[in-house]
C-alpha positions in Angstrom: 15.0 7.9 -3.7 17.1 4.8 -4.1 15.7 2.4 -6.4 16.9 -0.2 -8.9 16.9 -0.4 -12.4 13.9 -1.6 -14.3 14.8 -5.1 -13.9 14.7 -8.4 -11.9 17.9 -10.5 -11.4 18.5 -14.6 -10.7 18.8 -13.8 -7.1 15.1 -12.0 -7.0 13.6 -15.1 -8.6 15.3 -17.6 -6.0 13.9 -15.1 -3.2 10.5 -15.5 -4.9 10.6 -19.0 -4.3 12.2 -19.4 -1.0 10.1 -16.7 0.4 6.3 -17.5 -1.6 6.2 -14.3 -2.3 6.4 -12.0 -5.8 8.9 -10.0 -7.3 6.9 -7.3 -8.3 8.1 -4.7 -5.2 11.4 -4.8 -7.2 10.6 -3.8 -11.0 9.2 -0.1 -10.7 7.1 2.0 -9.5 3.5 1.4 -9.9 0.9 3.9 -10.9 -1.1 3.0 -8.0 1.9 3.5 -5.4 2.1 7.1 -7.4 -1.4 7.7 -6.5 -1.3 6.4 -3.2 1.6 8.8 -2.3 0.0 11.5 -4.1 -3.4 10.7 -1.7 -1.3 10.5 1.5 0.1 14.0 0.8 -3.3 15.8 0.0 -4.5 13.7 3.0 -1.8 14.2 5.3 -3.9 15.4 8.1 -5.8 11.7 8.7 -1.9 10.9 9.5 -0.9 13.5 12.6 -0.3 11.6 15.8 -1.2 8.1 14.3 0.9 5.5 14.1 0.8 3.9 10.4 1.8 0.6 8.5 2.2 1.0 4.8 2.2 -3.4 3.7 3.8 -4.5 0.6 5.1 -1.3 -0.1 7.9 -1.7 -2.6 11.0 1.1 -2.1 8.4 2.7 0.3 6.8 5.2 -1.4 4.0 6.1 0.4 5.2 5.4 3.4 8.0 7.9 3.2 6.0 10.2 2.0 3.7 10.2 5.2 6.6 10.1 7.4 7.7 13.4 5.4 4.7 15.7 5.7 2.2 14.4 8.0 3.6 14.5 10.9 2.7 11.0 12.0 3.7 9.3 15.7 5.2 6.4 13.8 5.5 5.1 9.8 6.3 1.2 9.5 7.2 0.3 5.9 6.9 -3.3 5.7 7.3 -5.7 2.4 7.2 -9.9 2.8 10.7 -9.4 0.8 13.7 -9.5 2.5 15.8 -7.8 -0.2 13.3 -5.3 -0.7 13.2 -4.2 2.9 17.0 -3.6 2.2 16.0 -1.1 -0.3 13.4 0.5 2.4 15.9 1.0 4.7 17.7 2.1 2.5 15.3 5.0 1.2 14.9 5.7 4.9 18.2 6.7 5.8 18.6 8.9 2.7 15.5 11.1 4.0 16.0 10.7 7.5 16.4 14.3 8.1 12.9 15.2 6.6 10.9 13.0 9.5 11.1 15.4 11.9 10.1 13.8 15.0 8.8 10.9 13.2 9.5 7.4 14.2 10.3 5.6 10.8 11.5 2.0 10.3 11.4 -0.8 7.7 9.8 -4.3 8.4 9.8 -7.8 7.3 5.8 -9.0 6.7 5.5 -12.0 5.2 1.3 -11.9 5.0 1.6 -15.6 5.5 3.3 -16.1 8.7 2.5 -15.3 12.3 2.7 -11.5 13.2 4.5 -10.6 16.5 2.0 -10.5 19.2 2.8 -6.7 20.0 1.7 -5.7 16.6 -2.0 -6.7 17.4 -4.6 -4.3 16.9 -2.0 -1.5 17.1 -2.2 0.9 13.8 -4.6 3.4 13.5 -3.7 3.5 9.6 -2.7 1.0 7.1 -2.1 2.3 3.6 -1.3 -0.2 0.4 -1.3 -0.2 -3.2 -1.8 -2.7 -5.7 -1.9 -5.3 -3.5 -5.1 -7.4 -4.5 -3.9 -8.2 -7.4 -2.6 -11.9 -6.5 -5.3 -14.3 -5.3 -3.6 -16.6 -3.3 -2.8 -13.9 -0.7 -6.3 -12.3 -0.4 -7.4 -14.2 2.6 -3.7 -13.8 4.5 -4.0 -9.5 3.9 -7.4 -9.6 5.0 -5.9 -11.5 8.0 -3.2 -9.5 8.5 -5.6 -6.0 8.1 -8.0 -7.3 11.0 -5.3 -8.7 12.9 -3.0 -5.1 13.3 -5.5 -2.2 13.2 -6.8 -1.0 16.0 -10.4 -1.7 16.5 -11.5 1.5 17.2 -13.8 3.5 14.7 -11.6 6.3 14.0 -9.0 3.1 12.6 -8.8 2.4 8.7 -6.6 0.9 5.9 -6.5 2.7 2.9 -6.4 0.5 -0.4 -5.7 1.8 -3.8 -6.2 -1.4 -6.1 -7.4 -1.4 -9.7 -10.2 -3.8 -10.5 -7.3 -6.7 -12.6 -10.3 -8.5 -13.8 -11.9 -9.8 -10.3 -9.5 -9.8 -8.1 -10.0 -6.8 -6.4 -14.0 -7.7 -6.1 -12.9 -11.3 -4.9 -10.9 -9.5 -2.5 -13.6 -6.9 -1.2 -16.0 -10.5 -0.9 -13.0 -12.0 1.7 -12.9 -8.7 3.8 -16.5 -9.2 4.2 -16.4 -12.5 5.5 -13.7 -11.9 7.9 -16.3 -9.0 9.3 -14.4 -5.9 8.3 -16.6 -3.2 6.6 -15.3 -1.2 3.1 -16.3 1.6 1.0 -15.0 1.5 -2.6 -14.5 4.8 -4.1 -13.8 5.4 -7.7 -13.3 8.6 -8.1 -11.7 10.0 -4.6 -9.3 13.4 -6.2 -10.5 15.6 -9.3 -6.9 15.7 -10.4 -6.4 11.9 -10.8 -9.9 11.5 -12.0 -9.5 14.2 -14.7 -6.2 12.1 -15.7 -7.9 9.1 -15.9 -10.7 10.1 -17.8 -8.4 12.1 -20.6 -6.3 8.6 -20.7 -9.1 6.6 -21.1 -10.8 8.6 -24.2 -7.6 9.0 -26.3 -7.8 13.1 -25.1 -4.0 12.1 -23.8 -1.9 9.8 -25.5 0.9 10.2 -23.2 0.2 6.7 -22.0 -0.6 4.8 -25.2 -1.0 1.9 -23.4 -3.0 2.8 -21.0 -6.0 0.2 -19.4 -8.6 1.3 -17.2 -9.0 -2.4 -15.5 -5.1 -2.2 -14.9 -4.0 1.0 -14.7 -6.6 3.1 -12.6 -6.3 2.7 -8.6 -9.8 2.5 -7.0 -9.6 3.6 -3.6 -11.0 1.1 -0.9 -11.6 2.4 2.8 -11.6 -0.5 5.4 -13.0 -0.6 9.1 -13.3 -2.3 11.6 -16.5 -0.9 12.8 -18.7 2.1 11.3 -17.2 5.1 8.8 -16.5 8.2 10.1 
């Protein structure tokens, strides 16, 4: 997968600013993409026949990672970054011949702005990670979740967010006020959970560093209508 190195130039930061929008899709991958891609691929039958929007996705992890195994009508990989959506296409290209008969393509979403009219109410799936983590754009994803799935019960965005203090919970109290239901489940995979909890005691000092409130994905299941 094409990627950068660990670092973020000038050019990122003056991005950042012209864009309102953070540089964190271009640093590394984060543990929640990781476990995000790693749900997708144990969950890859939720995906068949859907079409599926993967927002603020970074170099596209999850995205191409559904467009790989579930075979999915159509993967959108979007990112409110411009240059980062040069890396998606990027990533795209390289593993085009693994789609199959999947539709895949990268996307400009800047949360903020005004989403094409076509794309209303048109996903049955939107996945994302780590994307709660910045206040100021809570109300805008909530937006832009309502505004693209479909509203159909058998639609749902699949969030895995780690608590950062309260911003995922500040989050969860927007999606309620724009009328969207969510479940939040903490421990959703026995393999991840059993990582998580050997992290968190000390058991595995592999990640030395390692901080529940920062670290650990929770996943969040949003509808527009009842849980099936």
């Amino acid at each position: 997968m094409y990627r950068r190195d660990d670092s973020v130039e000038l050019n990122d930061i003056e991005a950042s600013n012209r864009y309102n929008i953070d540089t964190t899709g271009l640093v590394c991958c984060w543990p929640s993409e990781e476990v995000l891609a790693f749900y997708c691929i144990n969950h890859s039958d939720m995906f068949r026949s859907k079409r599926v929007l993967e927002l603020g996705s970074g170099y596209g992890l999850a995205g191409l990672v559904i467009a790989a195994s579930a075979n999915a009508n159509e993967v959108v990989i979007s990112d409110g970054n411009p240059q980062v959506v040069g890396y998606i296409q990027k990533n795209i290209s390289i593993n085009a011949e693994t789609f199959d008969r999947t539709k895949v393509k990268s996307m400009t979403l800047h949360w903020d702005q005004e989403q094409p009219s076509e794309m209303f109410n048109s996903f049955d799936i939107i996945v994302a990670s780590d994307c709660t983590f910045f206040k100021q754009f809570h109300r805008s994803l909530a937006w832009v979740v309502k505004s693209l799935l479909k509203h159909s019960e058998a639609s749902q965005a699949i969030f895995m967010s780690p608590k950062r203090g309260d911003s995922l919970n500040k989050f969860l109290e927007i999606i309620k006020e724009y009328g969207l239901r969510y479940e939040l489940i903490e421990n959703y995979d026995p393999t991840v959970w059993n990582l998580h909890k050997k992290y968190a005691t000390g058991d595995d000092r592999s990640w030395p560093n390692y901080n529940e409130e920062h670290c650990y994905p929770l996943l969040v299941r949003i509808t527009v209508g009842h849980f099936v």
